[in-house]
C-alpha positions as CSV (number, residue, x, y, z in Angstrom):
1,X,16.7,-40.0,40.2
2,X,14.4,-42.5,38.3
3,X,14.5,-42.9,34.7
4,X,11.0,-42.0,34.7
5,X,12.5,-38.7,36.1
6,X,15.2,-38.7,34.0
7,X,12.9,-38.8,31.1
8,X,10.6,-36.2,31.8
9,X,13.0,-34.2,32.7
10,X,14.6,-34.4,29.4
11,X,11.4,-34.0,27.4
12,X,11.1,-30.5,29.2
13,X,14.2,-28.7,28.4
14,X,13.2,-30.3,24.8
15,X,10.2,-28.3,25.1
16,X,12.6,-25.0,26.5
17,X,14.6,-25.9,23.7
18,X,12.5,-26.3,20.4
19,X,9.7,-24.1,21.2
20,X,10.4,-21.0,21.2
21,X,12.4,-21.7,17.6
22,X,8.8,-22.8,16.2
23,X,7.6,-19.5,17.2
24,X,10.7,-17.8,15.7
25,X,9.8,-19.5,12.7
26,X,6.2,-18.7,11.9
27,X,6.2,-16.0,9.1
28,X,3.9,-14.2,7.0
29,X,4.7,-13.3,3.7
30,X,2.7,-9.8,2.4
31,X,2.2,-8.4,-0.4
32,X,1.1,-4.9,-0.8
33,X,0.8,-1.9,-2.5
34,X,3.9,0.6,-2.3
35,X,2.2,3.2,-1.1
36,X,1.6,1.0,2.2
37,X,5.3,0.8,2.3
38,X,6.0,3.3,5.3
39,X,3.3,2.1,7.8
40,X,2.4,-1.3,6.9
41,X,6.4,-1.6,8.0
42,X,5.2,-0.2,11.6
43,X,2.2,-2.3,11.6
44,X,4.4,-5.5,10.9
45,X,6.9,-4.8,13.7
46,X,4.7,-3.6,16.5
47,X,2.5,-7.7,15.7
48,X,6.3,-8.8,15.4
49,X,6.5,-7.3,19.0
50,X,3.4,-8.7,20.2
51,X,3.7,-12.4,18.5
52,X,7.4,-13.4,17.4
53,X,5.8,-14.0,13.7
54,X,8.3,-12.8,11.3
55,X,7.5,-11.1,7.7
56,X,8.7,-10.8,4.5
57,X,6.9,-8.2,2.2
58,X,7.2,-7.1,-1.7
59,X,6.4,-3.5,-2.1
60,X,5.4,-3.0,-5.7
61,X,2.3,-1.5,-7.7
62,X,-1.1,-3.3,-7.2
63,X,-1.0,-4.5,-10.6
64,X,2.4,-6.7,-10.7
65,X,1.6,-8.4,-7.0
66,X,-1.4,-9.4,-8.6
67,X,-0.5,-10.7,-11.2
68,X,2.7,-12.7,-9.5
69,X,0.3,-13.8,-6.4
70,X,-1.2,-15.8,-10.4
71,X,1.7,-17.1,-11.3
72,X,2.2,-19.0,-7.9
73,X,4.3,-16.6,-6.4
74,X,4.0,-17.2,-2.0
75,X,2.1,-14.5,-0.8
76,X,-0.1,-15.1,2.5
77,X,-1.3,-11.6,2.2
78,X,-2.4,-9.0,-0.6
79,X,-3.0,-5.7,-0.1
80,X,-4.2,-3.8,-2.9
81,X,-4.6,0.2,-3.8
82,X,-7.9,-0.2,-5.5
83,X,-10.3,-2.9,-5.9
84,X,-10.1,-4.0,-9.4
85,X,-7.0,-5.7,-8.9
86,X,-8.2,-7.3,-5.9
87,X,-10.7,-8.0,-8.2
88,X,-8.8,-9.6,-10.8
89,X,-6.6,-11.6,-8.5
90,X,-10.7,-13.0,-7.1
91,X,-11.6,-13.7,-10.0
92,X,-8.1,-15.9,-10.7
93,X,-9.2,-17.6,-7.6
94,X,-6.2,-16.5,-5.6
95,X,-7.6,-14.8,-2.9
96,X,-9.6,-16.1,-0.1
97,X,-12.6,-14.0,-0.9
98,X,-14.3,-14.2,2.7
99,X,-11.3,-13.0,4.3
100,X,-11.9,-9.9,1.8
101,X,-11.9,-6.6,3.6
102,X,-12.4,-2.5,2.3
103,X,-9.5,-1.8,4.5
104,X,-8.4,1.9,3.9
105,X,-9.3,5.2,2.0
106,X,-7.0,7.9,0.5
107,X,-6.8,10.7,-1.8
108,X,-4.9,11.8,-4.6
109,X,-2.5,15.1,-4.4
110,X,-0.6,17.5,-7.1
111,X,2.9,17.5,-5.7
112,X,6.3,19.3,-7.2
113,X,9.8,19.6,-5.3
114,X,10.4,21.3,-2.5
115,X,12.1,24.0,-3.5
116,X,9.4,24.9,-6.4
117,X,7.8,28.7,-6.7
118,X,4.3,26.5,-7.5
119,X,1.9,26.1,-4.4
120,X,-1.8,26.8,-3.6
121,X,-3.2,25.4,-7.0
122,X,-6.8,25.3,-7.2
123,X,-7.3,22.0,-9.3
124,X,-11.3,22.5,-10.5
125,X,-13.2,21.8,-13.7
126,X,-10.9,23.3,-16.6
127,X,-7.9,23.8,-14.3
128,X,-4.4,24.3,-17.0
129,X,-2.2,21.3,-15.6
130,X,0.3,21.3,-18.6
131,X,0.3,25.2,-18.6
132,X,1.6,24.5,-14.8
133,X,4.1,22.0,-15.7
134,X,6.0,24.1,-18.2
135,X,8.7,22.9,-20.2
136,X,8.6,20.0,-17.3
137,X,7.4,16.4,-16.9
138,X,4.3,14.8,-14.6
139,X,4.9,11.7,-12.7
140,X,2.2,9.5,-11.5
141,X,2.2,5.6,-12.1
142,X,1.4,3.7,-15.1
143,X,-2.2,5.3,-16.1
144,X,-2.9,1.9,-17.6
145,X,-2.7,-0.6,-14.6
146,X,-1.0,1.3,-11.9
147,X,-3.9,2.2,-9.6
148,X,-2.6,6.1,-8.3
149,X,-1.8,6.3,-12.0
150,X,-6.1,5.1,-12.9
151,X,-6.9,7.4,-10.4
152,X,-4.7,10.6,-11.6
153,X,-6.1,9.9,-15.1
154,X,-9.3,9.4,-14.2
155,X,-9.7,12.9,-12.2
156,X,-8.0,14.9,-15.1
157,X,-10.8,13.6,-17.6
158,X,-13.1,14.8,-15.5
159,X,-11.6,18.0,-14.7
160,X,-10.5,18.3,-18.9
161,X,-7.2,18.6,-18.3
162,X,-6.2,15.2,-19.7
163,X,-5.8,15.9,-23.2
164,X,-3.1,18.8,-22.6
165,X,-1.2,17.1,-20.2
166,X,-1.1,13.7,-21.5
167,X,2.5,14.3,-23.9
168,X,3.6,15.7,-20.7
169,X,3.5,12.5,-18.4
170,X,6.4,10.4,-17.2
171,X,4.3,6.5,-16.5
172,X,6.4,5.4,-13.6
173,X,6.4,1.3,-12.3
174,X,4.5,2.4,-8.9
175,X,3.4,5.5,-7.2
176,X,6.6,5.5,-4.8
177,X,8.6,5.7,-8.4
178,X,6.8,8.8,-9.2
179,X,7.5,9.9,-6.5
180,X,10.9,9.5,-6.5
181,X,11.1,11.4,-9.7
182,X,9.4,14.4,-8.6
183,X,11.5,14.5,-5.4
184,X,15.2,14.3,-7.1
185,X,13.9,17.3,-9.5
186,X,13.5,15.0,-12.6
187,X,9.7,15.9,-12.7
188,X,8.1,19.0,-12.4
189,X,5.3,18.2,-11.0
190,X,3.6,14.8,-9.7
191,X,0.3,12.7,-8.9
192,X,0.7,10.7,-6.0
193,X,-1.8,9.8,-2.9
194,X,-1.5,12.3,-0.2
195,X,0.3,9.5,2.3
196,X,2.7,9.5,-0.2
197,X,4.0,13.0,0.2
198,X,3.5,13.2,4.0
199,X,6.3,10.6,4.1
200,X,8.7,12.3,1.4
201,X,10.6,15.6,2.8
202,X,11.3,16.2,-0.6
203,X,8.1,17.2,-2.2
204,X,5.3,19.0,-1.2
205,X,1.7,19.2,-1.8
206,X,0.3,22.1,-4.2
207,X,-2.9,21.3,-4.4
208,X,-5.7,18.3,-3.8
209,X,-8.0,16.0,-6.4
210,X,-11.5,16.7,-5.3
211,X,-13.3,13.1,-4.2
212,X,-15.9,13.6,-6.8
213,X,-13.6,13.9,-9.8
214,X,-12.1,10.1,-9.6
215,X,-13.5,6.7,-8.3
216,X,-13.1,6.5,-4.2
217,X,-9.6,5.5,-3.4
218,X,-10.2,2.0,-1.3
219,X,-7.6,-0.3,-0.4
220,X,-8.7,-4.1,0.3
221,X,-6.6,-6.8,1.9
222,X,-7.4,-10.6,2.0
223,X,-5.6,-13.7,2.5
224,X,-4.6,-15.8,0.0
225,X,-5.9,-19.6,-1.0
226,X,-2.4,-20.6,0.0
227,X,-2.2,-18.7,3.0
228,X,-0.7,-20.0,6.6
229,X,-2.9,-20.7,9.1
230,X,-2.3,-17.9,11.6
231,X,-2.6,-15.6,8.7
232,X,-6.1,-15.1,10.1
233,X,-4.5,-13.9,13.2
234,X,-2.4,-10.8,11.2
235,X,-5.6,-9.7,9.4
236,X,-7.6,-9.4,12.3
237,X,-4.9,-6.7,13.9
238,X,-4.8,-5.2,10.4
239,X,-8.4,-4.0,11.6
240,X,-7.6,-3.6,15.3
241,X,-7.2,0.2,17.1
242,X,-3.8,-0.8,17.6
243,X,-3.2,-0.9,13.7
244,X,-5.7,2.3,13.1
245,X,-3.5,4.8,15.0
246,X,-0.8,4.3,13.0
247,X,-2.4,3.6,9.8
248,X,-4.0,7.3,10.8
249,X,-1.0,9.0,11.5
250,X,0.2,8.2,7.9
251,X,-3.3,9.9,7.0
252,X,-4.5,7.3,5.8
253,X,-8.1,6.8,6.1
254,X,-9.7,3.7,8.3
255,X,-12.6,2.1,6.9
256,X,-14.2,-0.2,9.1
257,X,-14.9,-0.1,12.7
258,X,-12.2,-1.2,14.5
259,X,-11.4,-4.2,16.6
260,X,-9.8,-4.1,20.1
């Protein structure tokens, strides 16, 4: 065999060798709302299926991923439950604003434990929520940054059942907290979005927030400044059909028109 042969032969089991491990080492680091937990998980492993690209994701409330994605934490993705933090995290310049995208809608529920006599509660203008929770606490998320939490607070203004309630609430750190409470028993009743409790076998829903009594419940993902490059790649299947079934069989709702 020639050297020439020997050479190229060489330089193609280099190739065998090294590239597949460069594809084993793309990743894409997201972070996103905790309410996305559950099928954002799917989402990632059936593009792990299709590409090799790897993730690593921080499930937390919309607030604190914005606010580390400022302090220089290494995010390629952000997902938010509502779009004043997206706003906020825009307006800190670390988002890649034309990669901005109104991804998902939702809706708020009243939950309480499973085994709880409550059920069927019409929540409407004057509704008694603290009457309902007895001697009991309310979970929902941080009514001051948590975005379930601006949402649940929000509606019960509306309704006038804020006031009542209020000495009644438990702030959790994110809306899968709140729900955690309500589920163990340690809450009476809960706010949560309606995904939320479809994935929790121990709570169920008593009752929905009308759509006119709180802001519309959008979710917007972007890249970040600081984003890989084939981050471009994992957003586009975000809005694929591929990514709407299962983003729909988590109930949530898909936004825009989706991509094949």
């Amino acid at each position: 065999m020639s050297r020439l042969s020997v050479l190229f032969s060489a330089f193609v089991v280099l190739l065998a060798a090294v590239s597949p491990a460069a594809a084993q080492d793309k990743t894409i680091t997201v972070f996103a709302a905790a309410s996305m937990k559950n099928a954002l998980d799917e989402i990632d492993a059936a593009y792990t299926a299709r590409t090799g690209v790897k993730f690593s994701v921080s499930y937390a409330a919309s607030s604190v991923l914005a606010k580390q994605i400022e302090q220089g934490a290494p995010a390629d993705v952000f997902v938010s439950a509502d779009t004043d933090w997206m706003d906020y995290a825009t307006a800190k310049k670390t988002i890649n604003e034309p990669s901005r995208v109104n991804l998902l809608g939702n809706s708020i529920v009243l939950i309480a434990p499973k085994d709880s006599k409550l059920d069927n509660v019409t929540i409407a203008q004057g509704f008694d929520l603290a009457k309902l929770a007895g001697d009991g606490r309310i979970a929902t998320g941080d009514v001051k940054s948590v975005p379930a939490g601006k949402y649940a607070k929000a509606a019960l203004e509306k309704l006038g059942a804020w006031t009542a309630a209020e000495p009644k609430f438990a702030m959790a750190e994110s809306v899968r907290a709140a729900l955690t409470l309500v589920a163990r028993g340690e809450a009476n009743l809960g706010i949560v979005y309606s995904t939320d409790a479809k994935v929790e076998p121990g709570v169920k829903i008593v009752g929905t927030f009308p759509a006119d009594s709180h802001p519309a419940i959008i979710y917007p993902v972007a890249a970040t400044t600081t984003a890989k490059p084939w981050t471009n790649d994992y957003l586009a299947f975000l809005r694929s059909t591929a990514a709407k079934t299962i983003l729909e069989k988590y109930g949530f709702k898909f936004l825009v028109s989706p991509t094949t």
